[in-house]
N, C-alpha and C positions, 0 to 999 in steps of 0.2 A: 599529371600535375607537376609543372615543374616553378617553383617559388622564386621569382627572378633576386630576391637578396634575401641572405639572414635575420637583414637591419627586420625591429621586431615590429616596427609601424607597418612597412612593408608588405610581411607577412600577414599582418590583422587584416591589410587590406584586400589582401590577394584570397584569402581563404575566406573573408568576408562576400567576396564577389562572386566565388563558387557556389556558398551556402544561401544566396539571398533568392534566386530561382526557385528555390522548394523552400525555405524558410522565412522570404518577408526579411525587412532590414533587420528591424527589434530584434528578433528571436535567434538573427544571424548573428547580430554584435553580444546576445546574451548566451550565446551556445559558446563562442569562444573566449568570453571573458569566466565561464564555466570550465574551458579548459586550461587557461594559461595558469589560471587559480590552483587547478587540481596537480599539473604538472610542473609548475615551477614556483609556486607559491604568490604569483603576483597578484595582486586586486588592484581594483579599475585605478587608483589614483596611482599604484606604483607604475601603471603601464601608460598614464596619461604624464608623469612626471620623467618618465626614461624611457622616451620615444626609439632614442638612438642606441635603446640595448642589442645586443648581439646576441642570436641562437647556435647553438654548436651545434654540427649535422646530426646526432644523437637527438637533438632536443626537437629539430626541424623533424624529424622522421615520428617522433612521436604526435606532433601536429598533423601530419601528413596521413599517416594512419587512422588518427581519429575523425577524421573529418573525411575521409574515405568512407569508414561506419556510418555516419552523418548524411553521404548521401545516397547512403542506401539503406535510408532510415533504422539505422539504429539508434533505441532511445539514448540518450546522453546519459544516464543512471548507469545502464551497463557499461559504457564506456569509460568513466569513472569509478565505478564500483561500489558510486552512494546514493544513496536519496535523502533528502529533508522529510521530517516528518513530524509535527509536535516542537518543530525546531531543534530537533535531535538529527545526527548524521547516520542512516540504519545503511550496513551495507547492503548491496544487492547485488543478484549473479542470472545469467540468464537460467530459466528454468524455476525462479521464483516470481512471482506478480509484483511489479514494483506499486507503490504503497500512493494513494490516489491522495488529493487534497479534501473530496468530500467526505471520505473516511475520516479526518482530522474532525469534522465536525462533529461526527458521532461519539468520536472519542472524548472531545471538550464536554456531551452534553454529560455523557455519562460521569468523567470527571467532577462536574459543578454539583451533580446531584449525590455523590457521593462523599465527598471530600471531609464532610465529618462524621462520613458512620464510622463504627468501627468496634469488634474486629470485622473484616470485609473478606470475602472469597467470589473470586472472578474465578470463569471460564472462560477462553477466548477456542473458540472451534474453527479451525481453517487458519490457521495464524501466518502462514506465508515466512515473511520475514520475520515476523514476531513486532513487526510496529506497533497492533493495538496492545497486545500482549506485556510490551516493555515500557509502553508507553504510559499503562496503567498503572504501572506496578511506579516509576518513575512520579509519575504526581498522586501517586495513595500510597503513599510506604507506609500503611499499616495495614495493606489489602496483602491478604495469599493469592498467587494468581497461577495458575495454570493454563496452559497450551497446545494443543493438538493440531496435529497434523497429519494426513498420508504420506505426504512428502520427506523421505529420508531427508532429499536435499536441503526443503525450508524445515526441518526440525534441525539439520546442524547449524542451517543459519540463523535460525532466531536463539541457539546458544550463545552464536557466535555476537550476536547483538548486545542480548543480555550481559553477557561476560564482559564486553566496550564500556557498557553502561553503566556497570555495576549495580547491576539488580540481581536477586534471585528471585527465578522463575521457576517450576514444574516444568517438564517436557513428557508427551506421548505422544508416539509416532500411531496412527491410527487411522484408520479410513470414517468417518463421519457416521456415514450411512452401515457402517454396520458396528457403531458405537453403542454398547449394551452396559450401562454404569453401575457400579454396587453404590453409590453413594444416595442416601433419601436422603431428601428436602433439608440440604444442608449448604448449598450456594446458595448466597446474595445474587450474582449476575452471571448473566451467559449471554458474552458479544460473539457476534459473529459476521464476518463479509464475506458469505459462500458463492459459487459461479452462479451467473443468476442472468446471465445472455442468452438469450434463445438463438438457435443456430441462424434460423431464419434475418437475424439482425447483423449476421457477420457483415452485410454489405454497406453496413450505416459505418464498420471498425476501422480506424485508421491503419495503416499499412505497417507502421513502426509496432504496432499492437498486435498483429495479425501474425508478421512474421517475426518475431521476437518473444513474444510476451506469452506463457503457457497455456495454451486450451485447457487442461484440466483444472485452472486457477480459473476460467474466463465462461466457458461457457455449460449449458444445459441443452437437454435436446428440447423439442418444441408441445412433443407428447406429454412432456413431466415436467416442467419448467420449474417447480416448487419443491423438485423432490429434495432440494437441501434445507429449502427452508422448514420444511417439516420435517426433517430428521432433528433440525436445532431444536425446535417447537417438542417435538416428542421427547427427547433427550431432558430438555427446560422441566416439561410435565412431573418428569420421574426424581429429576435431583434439587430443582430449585427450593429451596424454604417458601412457608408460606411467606405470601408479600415480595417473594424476590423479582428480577425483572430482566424481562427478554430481549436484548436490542440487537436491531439484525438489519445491515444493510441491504435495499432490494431494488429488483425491476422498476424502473420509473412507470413503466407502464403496469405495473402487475402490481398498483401498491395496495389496493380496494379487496383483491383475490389475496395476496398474503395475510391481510389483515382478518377478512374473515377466516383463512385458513388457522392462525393463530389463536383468535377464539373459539375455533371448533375445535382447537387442543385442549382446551380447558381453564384460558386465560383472560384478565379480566380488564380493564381501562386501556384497551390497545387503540393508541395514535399511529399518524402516519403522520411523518415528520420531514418540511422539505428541506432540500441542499441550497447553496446563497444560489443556486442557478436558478430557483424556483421550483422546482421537480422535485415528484415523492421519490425520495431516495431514500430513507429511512423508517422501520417499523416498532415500536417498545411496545411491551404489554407485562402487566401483572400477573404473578403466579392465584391461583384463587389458594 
C-alpha cells in the first residue's frame, strides 16, 4: 500500500477504496472516521472543514498500519483500544470479549428495575472487561457490586475500567464453575453473559470473532452447552436473598432449555426476554 499524497482527503480516499471490498462504503467511511478520531483527534466536521490538512509520515504510518489490521479483520476496538458501551469508553485488549450492543439491553433492563432499591448488591459472573460490572455500579451508586472472573487478564482490565471510571468495584479472579461461595441469601442480583456458543455454530462466526476474539469468552462444547448457565443458576440458588434475581445472557436458540433449566434450580417467574433483533437473547428469574 503505498498512499499517493499526505494531503488528508486523499488519504480518506485511498484507504477508503482499500477497505470498501470487505467493508461496503458506510462501514469503510465509519472505520476511518473511527480512526482519524482516535489518532489525531479529528471528527467528521474537522475533517470535512480542512480537507487540505497534511499527515506527517509518523501519522501516515499509523493509518497504514491500522487499516492493514482492518483487512485482516481485525475488530476496530482492538485497534484502538476502546469500545462504547452504556455510552462509556471501556478499554479493550485482545484476549478479553469485546462488549456486544445486545448486552447493553440487559444491562438498561436491569438498571430501570432497579434504580430505586436500595441498599443493592450485584454480582456480575464472567465480567470480561468489566462493562456490565461498571456499568452498574455507574448508574446504581448505591449498589455494592462485585466481579469475577478466571481471567487474570479481564480481572486487571475491568480494574483498569473501574479505576477510568471512578467507580468502586470488588474483584475475584475465579473460575465460575468451580465457584463454591460462603455468602447466604444475601445478593439482590447475579448478571451474567457466560460462553454460550456451541462449537458446532462456529461456522455461522464472523472471521474478525473467530480469529481475534477469545474462545474461552465465546464458546461451549455441544455435549454441555448450559454448563455455565447453571453454574450461574446453582451459584444464584445458594447466595441470592429471597426475592433476588437471576439475569443471564443466552443461546438464541437454547432460550426454552435455559429457562426450564433455571427453574429446575429452584426459581420462580423466569421470562425469556428478546434483543431489538427479535431473538431470545435474554433469561431473568426470581429467587423462591
Amino acid at each position: 500500500m503505498k498512499v499517493p499524497s499526505n494531503n488528508l482527503r486523499v488519504v480518506r480516499e485511498y484507504y477508503q477504496n482499500l477497505l470498501e471490498p470487505l467493508y461496503g462504503k458506510q462501514e469503510s467511511v465509519q472505520l476511518l472516521l473511527i480512526l482519524f478520531k482516535h489518532f489525531f483527534g479529528y471528527d467528521r466536521s474537522q475533517l470535512a472543514l480542512q480537507p487540505d490538512l497534511k499527515l506527517s509520515e509518523s501519522e501516515l504510518l499509523k493509518v497504514h498500519f491500522a487499516v492493514k489490521d482492518l483487512l485482516r479483520h481485525k475488530p476496530i476496538q482492538y485497534i484502538t483500544g476502546e469500545s462504547e458501551f452504556m455510552g462509556y469508553a471501556f478499554l479493550v485488549k485482545p484476549g478479553v470479549l469485546i462488549p456486544r450492543p445486545e448486552t447493553e439491553e440487559m444491562v438498561d433492563m436491569i438498571i430501570k428495575r432497579f434504580q430505586n432499591r436500595s441498599p443493592l448488591s450485584i454480582w456480575d459472573l464472567g465480567t470480561g472487561s468489566g462493562c456490565i460490572a461498571v456499568s452498574l455500579a455507574l448508574s446504581l451508586p448505591q449498589a455494592k457490586v462485585k466481579a469475577f472472573d478466571l481471567s487474570e487478564e479481564a480481572i486487571s482490565l475491568t480494574k483498569l475500567n473501574a479505576q477510568r471510571l471512578n467507580v468502586d468495584i470488588s474483584l475475584q479472579q475465579t473460575d465460575i464453575l468451580e465457584l463454591r461461595p460462603t455468602e447466604r441469601k444475601k445478593i439482590d442480583v447475579i448478571v451474567s453473559n457466560p460462553p454460550y456458543v456451541r462449537q458446532s455454530e462456529r461456522h455461522h462466526m464472523q472471521k474478525n470473532v473467530l480469529d481475534f476474539e477469545p474462545d474461552m469468552a465465546l464458546f461451549v462444547s455441544d455435549e454441555d452447552p448450559l454448563i455455565f448457565n447453571q453454574a450461574v443458576a446453582n451459584i444464584g440458588d445458594k447466595v441470592l436473598a429471597k426475592d433476588g434475581e437471576l439475569w443471564l445472557e443466552i443461546n438464541e436458540a437454547l432460550g426454552k432449555e435455559t429457562a426450564a433449566l433455571i427453574e429446575n434450580t429452584g426459581f420462580k417467574k423466569v421470562q425469556i426476554h428478546q434483543d431489538f433483533s427479535g431473538r431470545d437473547r435474554f433469561v431473568s428469574a426470581v429467587k423462591n
